[in-house]
N, C-alpha and C positions, 0 to 999 in steps of 0.2 A: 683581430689585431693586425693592421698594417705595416708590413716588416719590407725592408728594401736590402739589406745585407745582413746577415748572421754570420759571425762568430763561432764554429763548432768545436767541441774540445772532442779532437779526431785520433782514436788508438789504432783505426785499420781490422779493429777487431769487428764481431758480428754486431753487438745494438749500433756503434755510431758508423759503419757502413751502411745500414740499413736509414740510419737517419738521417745522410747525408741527404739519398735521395727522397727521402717521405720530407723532409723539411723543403725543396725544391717545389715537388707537386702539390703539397698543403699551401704553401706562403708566398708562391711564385717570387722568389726571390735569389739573391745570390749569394752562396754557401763559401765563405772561404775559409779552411778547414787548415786546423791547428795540432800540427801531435808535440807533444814536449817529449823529450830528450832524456830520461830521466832515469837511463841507465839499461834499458832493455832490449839493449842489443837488434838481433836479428831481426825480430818482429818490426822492427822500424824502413826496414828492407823494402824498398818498391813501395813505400807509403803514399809520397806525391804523385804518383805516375799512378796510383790504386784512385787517389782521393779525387784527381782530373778526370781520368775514365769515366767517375761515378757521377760526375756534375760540378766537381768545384772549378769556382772562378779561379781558384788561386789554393797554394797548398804550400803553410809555411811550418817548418820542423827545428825547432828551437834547442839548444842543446844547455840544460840547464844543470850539468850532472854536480857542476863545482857547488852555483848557487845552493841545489838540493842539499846536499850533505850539509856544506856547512852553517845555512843558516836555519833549516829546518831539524835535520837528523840531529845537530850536534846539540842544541839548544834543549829538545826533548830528552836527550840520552844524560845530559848534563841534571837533570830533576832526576834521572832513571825512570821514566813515565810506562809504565807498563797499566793496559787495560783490563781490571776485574783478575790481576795475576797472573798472566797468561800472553796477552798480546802485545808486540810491540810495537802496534800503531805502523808499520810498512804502508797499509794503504793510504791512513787517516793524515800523516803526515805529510804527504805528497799532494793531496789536493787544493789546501789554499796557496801553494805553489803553483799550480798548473792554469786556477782559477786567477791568481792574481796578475800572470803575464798574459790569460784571455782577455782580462781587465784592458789592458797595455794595449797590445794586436786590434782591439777593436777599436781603441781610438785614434792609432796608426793609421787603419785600413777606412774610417769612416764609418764603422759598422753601429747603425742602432739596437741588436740584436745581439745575444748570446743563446747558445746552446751545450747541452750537452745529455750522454747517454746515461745516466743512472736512472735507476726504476724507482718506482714511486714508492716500492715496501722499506728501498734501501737505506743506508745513511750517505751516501755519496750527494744527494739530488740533497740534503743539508748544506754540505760541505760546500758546493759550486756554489750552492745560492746565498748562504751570511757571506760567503768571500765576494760575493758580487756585489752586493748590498751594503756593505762596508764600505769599497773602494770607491761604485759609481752605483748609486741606487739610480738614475737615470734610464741604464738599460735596460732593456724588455728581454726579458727572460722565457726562452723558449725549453720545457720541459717535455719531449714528445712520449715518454712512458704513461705522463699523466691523461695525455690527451688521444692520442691516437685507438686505434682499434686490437692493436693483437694483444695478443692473452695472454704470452707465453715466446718463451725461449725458440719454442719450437715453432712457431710459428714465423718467427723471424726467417729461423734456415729454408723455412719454405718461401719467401718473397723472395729473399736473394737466391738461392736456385731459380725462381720464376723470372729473375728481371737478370741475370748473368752478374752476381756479384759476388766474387770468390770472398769467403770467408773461413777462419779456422775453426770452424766449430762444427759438428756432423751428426749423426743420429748415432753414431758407433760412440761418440765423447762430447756429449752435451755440457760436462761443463765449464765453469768461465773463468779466466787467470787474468792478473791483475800481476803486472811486472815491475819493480824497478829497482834500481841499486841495492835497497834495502831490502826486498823480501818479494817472494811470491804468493799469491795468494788464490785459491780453489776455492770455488762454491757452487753453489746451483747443481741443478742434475743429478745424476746417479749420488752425488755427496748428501745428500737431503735427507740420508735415513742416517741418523745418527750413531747406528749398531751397527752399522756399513765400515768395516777397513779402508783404507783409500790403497788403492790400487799402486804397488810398490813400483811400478814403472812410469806412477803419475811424476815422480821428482824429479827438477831439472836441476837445482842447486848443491843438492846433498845427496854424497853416497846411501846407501843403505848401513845403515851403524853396523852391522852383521856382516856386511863387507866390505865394511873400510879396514885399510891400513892393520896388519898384526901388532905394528909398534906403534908407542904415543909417540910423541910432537910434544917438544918445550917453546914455548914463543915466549916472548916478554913485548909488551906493550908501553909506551912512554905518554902521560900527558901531563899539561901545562893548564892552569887554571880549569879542570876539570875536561879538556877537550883531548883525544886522541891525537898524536905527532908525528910518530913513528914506534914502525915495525922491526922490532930484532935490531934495533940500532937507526935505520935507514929514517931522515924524515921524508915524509908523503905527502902531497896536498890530500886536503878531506877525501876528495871523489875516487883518488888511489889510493890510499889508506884502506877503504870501505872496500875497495875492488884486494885489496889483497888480503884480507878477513874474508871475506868470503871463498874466496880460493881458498882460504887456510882450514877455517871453519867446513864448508861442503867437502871437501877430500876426509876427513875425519867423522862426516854425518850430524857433524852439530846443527843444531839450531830448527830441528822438526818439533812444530804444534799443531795436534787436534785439538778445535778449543769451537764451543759450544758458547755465544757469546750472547748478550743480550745489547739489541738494537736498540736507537735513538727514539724511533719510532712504537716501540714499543712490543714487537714479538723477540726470540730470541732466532739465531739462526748461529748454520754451524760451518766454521772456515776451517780452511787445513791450510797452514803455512811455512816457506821453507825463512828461517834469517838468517844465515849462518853466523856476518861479523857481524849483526847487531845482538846476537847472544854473547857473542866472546867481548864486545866493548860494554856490555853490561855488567858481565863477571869482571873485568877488570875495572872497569869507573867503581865499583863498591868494593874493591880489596884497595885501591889508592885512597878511597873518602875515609877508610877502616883505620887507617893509619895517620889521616890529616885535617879529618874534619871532627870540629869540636862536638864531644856528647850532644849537648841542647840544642846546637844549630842544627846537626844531623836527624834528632826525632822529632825537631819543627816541621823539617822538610820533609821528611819522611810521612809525617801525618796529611802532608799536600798532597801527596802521590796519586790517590785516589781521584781528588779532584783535577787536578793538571792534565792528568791521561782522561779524565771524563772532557773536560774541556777539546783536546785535540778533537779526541772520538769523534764528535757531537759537533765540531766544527765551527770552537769558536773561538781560533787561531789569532782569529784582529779583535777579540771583545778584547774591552780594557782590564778585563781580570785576567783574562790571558799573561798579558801584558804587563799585568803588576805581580803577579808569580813568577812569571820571568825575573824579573828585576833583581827579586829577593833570590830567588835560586843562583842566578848567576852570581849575587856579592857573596853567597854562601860557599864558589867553588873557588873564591879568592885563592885560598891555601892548598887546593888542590892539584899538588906537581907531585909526579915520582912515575915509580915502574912496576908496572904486575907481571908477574912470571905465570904462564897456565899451562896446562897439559893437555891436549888435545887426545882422546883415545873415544873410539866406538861410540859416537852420539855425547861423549860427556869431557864435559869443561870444569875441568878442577884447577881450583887458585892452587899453587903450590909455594907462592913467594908473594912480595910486596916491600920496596922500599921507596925511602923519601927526603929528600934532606929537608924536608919541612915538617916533618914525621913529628908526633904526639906521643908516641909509643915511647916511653924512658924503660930499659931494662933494668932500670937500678932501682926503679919506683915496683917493676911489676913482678920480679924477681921472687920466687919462694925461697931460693937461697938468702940466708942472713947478710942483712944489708943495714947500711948506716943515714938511710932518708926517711923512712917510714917506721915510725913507732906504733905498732901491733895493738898496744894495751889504749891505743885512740880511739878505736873503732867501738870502745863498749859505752863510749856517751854518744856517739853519731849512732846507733843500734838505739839505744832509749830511746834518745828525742825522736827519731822518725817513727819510735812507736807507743809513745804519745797518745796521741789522739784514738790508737787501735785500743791500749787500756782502758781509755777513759769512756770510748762505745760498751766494750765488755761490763764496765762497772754497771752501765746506764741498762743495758740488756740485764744484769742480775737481778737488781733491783728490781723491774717490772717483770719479770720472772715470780718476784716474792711476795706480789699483790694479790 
């Protein structure tokens, strides 16, 4: 395949430092190297001045923390999208974001080429490629996991020691993190044995629940059509908002997963993750829906859950079913305004409150104290009729019972 400029989606981290330059000496061509913005602080440190060194023509650093949150994180959190019960899509969310401004940058830059570093076992080398395939099926898609020679992780850290490319990865902490506003994420390496502890000094985000704080933490959270607004009174843009849950959340230890997950691909594998406010905006989006969203619409939506988070997972962010759960989910947070009060103490987030002036909840309807709206002696034909049909099986069971 004949490539004249590549597109790399560049973390600075060890696979796409190493890909910088194997894409270089494989394609003989010109690498111009992409890291987005996307909340990860330090690590983005000396990125250009790392990605020039190494061979790129050009080295541009996109700062997408607004776009993230809001049109990814909040849209997701807005269904409550959580994976197989346990994950909250941190990394899964974040890549047809990253893939779809590589989309952008390559046709900025001239580029007929895209790359980028996910392994061929993983779900990420999905993720880049429906998002690439969506926007411009034209470009040629360069996969160097699938293609290239090394075996292993470890073989990486031995090329970049042999060819001078600092990288954060070492024989003492083989494995690989995965950063951004919403969540960190650990895999590979010494994590690989699933009866393995993860190492209590691996956490960047979240205290040790054992040693957070003596006292809990009341916070109250405020949203508007199902999306977070502000903090303890204060409103936030999205990208602040999320940066001050997480401050709130990690100081308290909230938001640690060991979760054993099953891939797109088909093995299962096992991630450790920190979320801190994507756990506390979960607990509070379902104490606000608790009080504003109708019965029926709630266990429609709720029966989509599974699917919606298989869909991010799996990366298929621009399919048109994406896109049409979305729709529905969003008219369903129409009514969804009010405030959650939570308590913050040693690893756990408890609802302690929830109001709304759109609220559903009538104390005069739900009241055990005698009240003058709801007549008691109702409920013994709504009790028949729904049992019905359970009689009339019983009858049909006796009877062939007596053949």
């Amino acid at each position: 395949m004949k490539v004249e400029k590549v597109v790399l989606a560049y973390s600075g981290g060890l696979d796409t430092s190493i890909i910088l330059k194997w894409l270089i000496q494989t394609y003989d061509c010109q690498v111009v190297a992409y890291a987005a913005d996307l909340g990860q602080g330090e690590e983005l440190d000396g990125i250009e001045a790392k990605a020039l060194k190494t061979g790129a023509v050009k080295a541009r650093v996109e700062d997408l923390r607004e776009a993230f949150v809001r049109d990814f994180v909040f849209p997701a959190y807005r269904a409550n999208a959580i994976y197989e019960g346990q994950y909250l899509l941190g990394t899964s969310i974040a890549r047809p974001l990253i893939a779809k401004r590589q989309v952008e940058i390559a046709a900025e830059e001239g580029a007929d080429a895209v790359s980028h570093g996910a392994t061929g076992k993983g779900n990420d080398q999905v993720r880049f490629e429906l998002t690439y395939m969506a926007l411009n099926p034209a470009l040629k898609i360069i996969a160097p996991w699938r293609e290239w020679d090394f075996k292993s992780r470890q073989s990486l850290v031995d090329f970049a020691a042999k060819h001078g490319i600092p990288v954060p990865v070492t024989r003492e902490k083989p494995y690989s993190c995965d950063r951004n506003m919403l969540h960190i994420s650990y895999e590979g390496g010494v994590l690989e044995d699933p009866w393995r502890e993860p190492d209590p000094g691996m956490f960047v985000l979240t205290a040790d629940p054992e040693a957070a704080p003596d006292r809990p933490e009341v916070i109250e959270i405020d949203f508007e059509r199902g999306d977070p607004v502000a903090v303890n009174g204060e409103r936030l843009s999205p990208a602040a908002l999320l940066r001050r849950l997480n401050a709130l959340g990690g100081k308290h230890g909230i938001g640690r997963a060991d979760v054993v997950e099953s891939r797109f691909v088909g093995m299962k594998s096992r991630g450790v993750y920190e979320t801190p406010g994507g756990t506390l905006l979960q607990a509070a989006h379902r104490a606000v829906e608790s009080i504003t969203m109708d019965r029926e619409v709630m266990h429609i939506r709720d029966s989509l859950i599974p699917k919606y988070a298989q869909l991010i997972y799996n990366g298929f962010w621009y399919a048109p079913e994406r896109e049409l759960l979305q729709g529905m989910i969003d008219l369903a947070q129409e009514n969804v305004w009010g405030t959650a009060r939570l308590k913050l103490y040693k690893g756990a987030c408890t609802v302690i409150g929830r109001k709304s002036d759109r609220s559903l909840y009538e104390p005069s309807f739900a009241t055990f104290e005698e009240d003058d709206v709801y007549d008691q002696s109702d409920a013994t034909g709504f009790i028949r009729l729904q049992a019905l049909r359970l009689k009339i099986a019983s009858r049909v069971r006796r009877r062939a019972a007596r053949r």
